[in-house]
Structure formats: structure tokens, C-alpha cells
VOLUM-182635 format. One record per residue (C-alpha): residue in three letters; x, y, z. Coordinates in steps of 0.1 Angstrom, whole numbers, m for minus. Example, Ala and Ser with C-alpha at 12.3 -4.5 7.8 and 13.67 -1.06 7.14 Angstrom:
<nodes>
> ALA_123_m45_78
> SER_137_m11_71
</nodes>
This chain:
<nodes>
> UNK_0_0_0
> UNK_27_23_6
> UNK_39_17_m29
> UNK_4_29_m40
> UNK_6_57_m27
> UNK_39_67_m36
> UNK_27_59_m69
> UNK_m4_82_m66
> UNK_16_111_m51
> UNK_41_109_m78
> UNK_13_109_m105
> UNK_m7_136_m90
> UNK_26_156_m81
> UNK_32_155_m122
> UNK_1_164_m128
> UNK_0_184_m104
> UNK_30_206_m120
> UNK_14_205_m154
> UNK_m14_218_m141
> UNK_6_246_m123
> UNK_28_252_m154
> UNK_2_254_m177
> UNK_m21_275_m158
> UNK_10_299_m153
> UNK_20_306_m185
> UNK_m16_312_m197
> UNK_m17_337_m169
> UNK_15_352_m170
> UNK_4_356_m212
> UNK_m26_376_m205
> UNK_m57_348_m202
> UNK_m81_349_m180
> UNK_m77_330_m146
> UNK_m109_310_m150
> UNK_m100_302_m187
> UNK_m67_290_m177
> UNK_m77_273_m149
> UNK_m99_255_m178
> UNK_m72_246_m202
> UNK_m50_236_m175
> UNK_m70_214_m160
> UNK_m77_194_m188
> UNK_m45_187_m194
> UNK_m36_178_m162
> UNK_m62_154_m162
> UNK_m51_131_m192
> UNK_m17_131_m178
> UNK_m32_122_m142
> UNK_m57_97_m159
> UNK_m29_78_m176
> UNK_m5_79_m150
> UNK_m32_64_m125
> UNK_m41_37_m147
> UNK_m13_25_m160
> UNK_10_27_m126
> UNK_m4_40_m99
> UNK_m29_10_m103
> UNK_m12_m9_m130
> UNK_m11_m41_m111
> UNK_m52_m39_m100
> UNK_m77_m54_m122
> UNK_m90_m21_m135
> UNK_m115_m15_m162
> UNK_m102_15_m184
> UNK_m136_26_m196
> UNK_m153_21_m160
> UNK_m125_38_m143
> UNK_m121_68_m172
> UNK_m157_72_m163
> UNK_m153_77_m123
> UNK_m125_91_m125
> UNK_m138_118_m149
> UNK_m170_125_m121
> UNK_m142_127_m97
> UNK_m117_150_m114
> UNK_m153_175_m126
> UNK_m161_171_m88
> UNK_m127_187_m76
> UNK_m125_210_m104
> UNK_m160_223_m99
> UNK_m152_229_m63
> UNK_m118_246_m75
> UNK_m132_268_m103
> UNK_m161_277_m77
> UNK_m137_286_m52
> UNK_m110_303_m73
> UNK_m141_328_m91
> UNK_m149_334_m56
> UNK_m119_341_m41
> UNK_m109_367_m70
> UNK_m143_382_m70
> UNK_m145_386_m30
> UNK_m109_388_m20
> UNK_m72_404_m28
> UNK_m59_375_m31
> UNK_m32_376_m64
> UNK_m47_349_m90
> UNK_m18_330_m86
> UNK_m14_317_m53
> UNK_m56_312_m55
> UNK_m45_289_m79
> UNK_m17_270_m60
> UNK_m38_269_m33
> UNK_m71_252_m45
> UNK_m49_228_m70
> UNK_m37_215_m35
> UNK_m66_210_m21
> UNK_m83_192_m52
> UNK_m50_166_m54
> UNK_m62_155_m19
> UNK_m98_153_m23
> UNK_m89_131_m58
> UNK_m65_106_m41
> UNK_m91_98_m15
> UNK_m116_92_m40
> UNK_m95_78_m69
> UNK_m83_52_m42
> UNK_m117_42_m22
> UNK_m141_44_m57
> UNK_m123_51_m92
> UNK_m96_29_m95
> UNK_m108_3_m67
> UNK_m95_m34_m79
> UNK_m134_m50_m89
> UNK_m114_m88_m93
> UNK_m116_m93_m55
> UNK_m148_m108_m43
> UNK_m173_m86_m29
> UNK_m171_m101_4
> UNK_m130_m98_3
> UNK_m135_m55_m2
> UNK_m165_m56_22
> UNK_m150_m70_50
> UNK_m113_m65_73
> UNK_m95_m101_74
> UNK_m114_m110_111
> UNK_m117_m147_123
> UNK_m155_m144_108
> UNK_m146_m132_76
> UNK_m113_m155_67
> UNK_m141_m186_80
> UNK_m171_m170_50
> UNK_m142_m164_26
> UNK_m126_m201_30
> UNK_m163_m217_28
> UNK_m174_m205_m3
> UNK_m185_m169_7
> UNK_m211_m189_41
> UNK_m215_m178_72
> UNK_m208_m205_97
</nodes>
């Protein structure tokens, strides 16, 4: 597990940076905050889509549509809350666009690893009873008899 999330944070700290990167030079070139928020986020999330799949949770048993699907509804869920956040932070505060920007990106990286790991990219081989359950006396007994409770 700790490889996991070594994995994860090395994935989401890439694209993480690209994010950062991209949304910098867009500002820095005269673009609007929100509109580079925008642009920069959806490259950020192909490199963090890839990354996750293919080794972050390379070695699960992964569905690439299934998981492109949650993971999209969890990447729109942290970038909503972002873009909301950011438009409301420029609009209400002095905050400079820029460290708005560093800020919330921070945030949303650790609202997506806890849902990547517990939903989007959860390993489905493993028998429902296996995810459902910690490895207790009761639960290694159902497991070993064919999933019934003795």
C-alpha cells in the first residue's frame, strides 16, 4: 500500500506541475484566470488519468472505460469545487490569481487521491465479500467456505 501511494503522489505531483505550469503561462500571457484554470486542468487530467491507470494501479484489475468514467466525475467534482472557489476568491478577495490557484490545486490533489483510491480505481477482481470485509476470524471462515457464514 505504501507503494500505492507513492505511486499516486508521484502521478498527482506531475500532474500536479502541469497543471501549475500550464495555468502559469496562460496567466502570465494575459488569459483569464478562469480560462486558464480551464485549459490547464484538462491537461492535467489526461496526464493524471494515464499515470493512475497505467501505474499507480497498473497491477489492479481495472476496467479503463469504468475507471475513465469515475475518474472523470471525480476530477469534474474537484474541479468544480476549484473553479467555484477560485471565481470566488478573485471576486471577494485580494488575493493575487496566482497563489488562489496553487492553493485550490492543492486541495483538489487530496480530495482526488481519497476518491481515486476508495471508488475510481478500486481493484473489482476481488470478491465482494474480500472488499467488504477486514480479514477477522469471521470473515477469513465466509471467505474459506465459499463466501457462508458458519
Amino acid at each position: 500500500m505504501i507503494g500505492q501511494i507513492l505511486r499516486f503522489g508521484a502521478v498527482g505531483g506531475l500532474a500536479t506541475m502541469v497543471h501549475m505550469l500550464i495555468g502559469t503561462m496562460l496567466i502570465q500571457s494575459g488569459r483569464a484566470a478562469l480560462v486558464a484554470n480551464c485549459v490547464a486542468f484538462a491537461i492535467a487530467f489526461a496526464v493524471s488519468f494515464l499515470g493512475h491507470i497505467s501505474f499507480s494501479f497498473g497491477r489492479q484489475h481495472v476496467d479503463p472505460v469504468a475507471a475513465l468514467w469515475r475518474f472523470g466525475w471525480v476530477a469534474m467534482l474537484g474541479f468544480g469545487v476549484n473553479q467555484g472557489v477560485l471565481l470566488a476568491l478573485l471576486r471577494l478577495t485580494e488575493l493575487p490569481a496566482m497563489l488562489a490557484l496553487m492553493v485550490l490545486t492543492t486541495v483538489a490533489a487530496a480530495i482526488s487521491f481519497a476518491l481515486c483510491r476508495g471508488w475510481a480505481f478500486r481493484d473489482r477482481s476481488a470478491p465482494l465479500i474480500a472488499r467488504a470485509c477486514a480479514k477477522t476470524a469471521i470473515c477469513e471462515n465466509a471467505l474459506n467456505t465459499g463466501g457462508h457464514w458458519h
